[in-house]
Backbone as JSON Lines, residues from 0, in Angstrom:
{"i":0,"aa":"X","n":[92.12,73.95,74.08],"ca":[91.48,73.39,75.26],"c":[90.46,74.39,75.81]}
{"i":1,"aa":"X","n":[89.21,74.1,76.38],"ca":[88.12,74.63,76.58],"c":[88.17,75.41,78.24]}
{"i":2,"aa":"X","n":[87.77,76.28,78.57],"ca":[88.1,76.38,80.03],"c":[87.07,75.99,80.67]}
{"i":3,"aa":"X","n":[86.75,75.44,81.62],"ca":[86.0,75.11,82.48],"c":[85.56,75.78,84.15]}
{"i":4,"aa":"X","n":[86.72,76.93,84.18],"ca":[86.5,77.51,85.8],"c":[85.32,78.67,85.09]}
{"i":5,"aa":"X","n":[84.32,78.4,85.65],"ca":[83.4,79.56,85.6],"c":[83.7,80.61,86.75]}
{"i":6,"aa":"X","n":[83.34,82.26,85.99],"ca":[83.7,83.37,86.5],"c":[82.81,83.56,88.27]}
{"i":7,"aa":"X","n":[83.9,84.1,88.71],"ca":[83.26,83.98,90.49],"c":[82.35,85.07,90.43]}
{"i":8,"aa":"X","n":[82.01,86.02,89.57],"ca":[81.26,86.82,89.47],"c":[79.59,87.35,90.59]}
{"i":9,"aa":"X","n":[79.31,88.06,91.21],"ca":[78.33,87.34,91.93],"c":[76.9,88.86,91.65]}
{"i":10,"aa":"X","n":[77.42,89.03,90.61],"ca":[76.93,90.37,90.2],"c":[76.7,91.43,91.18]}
{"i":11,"aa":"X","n":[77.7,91.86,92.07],"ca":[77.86,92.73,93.39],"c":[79.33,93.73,92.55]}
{"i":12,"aa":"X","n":[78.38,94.49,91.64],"ca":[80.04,95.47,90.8],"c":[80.02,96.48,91.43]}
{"i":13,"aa":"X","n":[80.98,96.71,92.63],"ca":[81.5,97.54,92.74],"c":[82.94,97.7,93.15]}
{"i":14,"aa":"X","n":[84.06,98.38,92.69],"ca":[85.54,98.64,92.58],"c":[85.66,99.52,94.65]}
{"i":15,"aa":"X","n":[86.59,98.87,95.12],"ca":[86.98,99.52,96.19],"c":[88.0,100.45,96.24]}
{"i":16,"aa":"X","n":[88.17,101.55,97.22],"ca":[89.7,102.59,96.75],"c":[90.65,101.61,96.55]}
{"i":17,"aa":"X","n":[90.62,100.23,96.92],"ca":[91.51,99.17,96.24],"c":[91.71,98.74,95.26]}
{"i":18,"aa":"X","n":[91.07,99.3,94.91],"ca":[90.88,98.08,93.27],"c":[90.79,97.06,92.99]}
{"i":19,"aa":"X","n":[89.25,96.89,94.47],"ca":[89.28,95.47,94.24],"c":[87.58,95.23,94.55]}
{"i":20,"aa":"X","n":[87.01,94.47,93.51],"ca":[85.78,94.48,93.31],"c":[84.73,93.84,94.6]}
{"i":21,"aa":"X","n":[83.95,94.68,95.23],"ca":[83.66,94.0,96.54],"c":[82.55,93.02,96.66]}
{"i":22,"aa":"X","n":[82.05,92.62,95.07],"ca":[81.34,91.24,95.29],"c":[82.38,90.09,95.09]}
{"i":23,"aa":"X","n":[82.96,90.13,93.96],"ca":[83.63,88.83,93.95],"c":[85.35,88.51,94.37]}
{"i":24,"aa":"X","n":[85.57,89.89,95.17],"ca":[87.31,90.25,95.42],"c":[88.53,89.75,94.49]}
{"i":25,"aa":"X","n":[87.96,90.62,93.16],"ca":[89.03,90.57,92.07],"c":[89.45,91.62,91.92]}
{"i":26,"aa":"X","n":[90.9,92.34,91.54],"ca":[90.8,93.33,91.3],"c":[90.4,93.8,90.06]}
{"i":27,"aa":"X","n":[90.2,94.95,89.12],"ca":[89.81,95.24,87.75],"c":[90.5,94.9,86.79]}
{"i":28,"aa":"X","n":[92.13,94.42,87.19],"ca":[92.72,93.33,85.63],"c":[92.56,92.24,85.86]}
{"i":29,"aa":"X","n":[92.46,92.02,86.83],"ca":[91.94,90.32,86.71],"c":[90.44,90.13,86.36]}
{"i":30,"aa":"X","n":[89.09,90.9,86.53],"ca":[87.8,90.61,85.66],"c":[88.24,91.7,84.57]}
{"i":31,"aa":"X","n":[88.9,91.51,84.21],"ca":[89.09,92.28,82.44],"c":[89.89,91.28,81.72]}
{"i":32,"aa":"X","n":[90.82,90.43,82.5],"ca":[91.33,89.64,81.59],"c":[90.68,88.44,81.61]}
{"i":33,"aa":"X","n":[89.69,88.08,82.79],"ca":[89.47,86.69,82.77],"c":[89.03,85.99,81.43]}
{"i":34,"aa":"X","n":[88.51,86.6,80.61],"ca":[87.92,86.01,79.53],"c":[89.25,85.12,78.68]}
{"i":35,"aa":"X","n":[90.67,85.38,78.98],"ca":[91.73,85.39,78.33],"c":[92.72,84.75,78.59]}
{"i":36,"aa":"X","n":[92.02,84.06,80.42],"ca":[93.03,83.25,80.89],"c":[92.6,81.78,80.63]}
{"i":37,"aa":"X","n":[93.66,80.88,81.19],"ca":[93.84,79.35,81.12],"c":[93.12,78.93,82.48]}
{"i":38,"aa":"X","n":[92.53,78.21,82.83],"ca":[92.29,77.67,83.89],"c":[92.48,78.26,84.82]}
{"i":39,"aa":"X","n":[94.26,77.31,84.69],"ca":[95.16,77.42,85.72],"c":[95.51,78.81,86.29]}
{"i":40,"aa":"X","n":[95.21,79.93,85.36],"ca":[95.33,81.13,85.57],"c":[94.36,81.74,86.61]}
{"i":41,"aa":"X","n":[93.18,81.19,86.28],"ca":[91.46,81.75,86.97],"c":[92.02,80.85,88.0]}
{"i":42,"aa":"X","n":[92.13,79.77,88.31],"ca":[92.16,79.31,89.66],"c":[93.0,79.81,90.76]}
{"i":43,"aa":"X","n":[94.1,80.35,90.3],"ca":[94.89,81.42,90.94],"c":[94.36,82.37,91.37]}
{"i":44,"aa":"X","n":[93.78,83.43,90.38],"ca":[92.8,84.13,90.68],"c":[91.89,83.95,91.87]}
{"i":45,"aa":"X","n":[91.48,82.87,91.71],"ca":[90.35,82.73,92.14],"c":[90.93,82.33,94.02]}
{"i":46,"aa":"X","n":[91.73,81.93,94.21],"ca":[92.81,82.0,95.29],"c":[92.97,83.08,95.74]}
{"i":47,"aa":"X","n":[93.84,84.16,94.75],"ca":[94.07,84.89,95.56],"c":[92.37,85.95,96.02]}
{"i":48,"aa":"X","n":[91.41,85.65,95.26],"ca":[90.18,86.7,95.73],"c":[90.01,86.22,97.02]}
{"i":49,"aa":"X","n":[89.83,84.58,97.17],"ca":[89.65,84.46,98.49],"c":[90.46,84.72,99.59]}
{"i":50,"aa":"X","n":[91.91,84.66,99.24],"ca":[92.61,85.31,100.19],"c":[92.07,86.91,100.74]}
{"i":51,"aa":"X","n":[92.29,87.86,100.02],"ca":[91.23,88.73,99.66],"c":[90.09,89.05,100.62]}
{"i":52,"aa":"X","n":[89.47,87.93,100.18],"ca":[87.83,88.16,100.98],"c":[88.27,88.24,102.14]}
{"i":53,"aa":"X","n":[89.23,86.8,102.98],"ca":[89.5,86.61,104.16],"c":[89.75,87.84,104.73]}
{"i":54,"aa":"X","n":[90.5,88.85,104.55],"ca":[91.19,90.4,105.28],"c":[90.06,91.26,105.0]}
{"i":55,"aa":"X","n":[89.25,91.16,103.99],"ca":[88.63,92.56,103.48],"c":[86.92,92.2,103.71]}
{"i":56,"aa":"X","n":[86.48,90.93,104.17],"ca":[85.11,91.03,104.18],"c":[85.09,90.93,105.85]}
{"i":57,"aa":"X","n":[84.12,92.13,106.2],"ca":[83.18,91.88,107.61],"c":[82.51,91.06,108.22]}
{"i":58,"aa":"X","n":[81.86,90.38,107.09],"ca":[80.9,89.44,107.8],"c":[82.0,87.56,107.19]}
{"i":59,"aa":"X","n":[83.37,87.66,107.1],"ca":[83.6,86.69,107.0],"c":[84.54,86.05,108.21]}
């Protein structure tokens, strides 16, 4: 089966003392494995970044 969630990527690479990337709020195993997950996996992902963003971005 083909995946269809394209990467949240927003080309903003940079890693926080978190380890967590402050354009697209992934941490560094989750954009290292994305290539490797199921969907259902990235959409999780993709959940928890926005959870993520919500606590860790300023202007959100």
């Amino acid at each position: 089966m083909a995946n269809i969630v394209p990467s949240p990527c927003v080309s903003v690479c940079a890693m926080s003392e978190e380890d967590i990337c402050v354009g697209c709020y992934r941490t560094s195993r989750e954009i290292r494995e994305w290539m490797l997950m199921e969907d259902r996996d990235r959409l999780k992902v993709i959940e928890n970044a926005f959870q993520r963003s919500q606590k860790n971005n300023p202007f959100a």
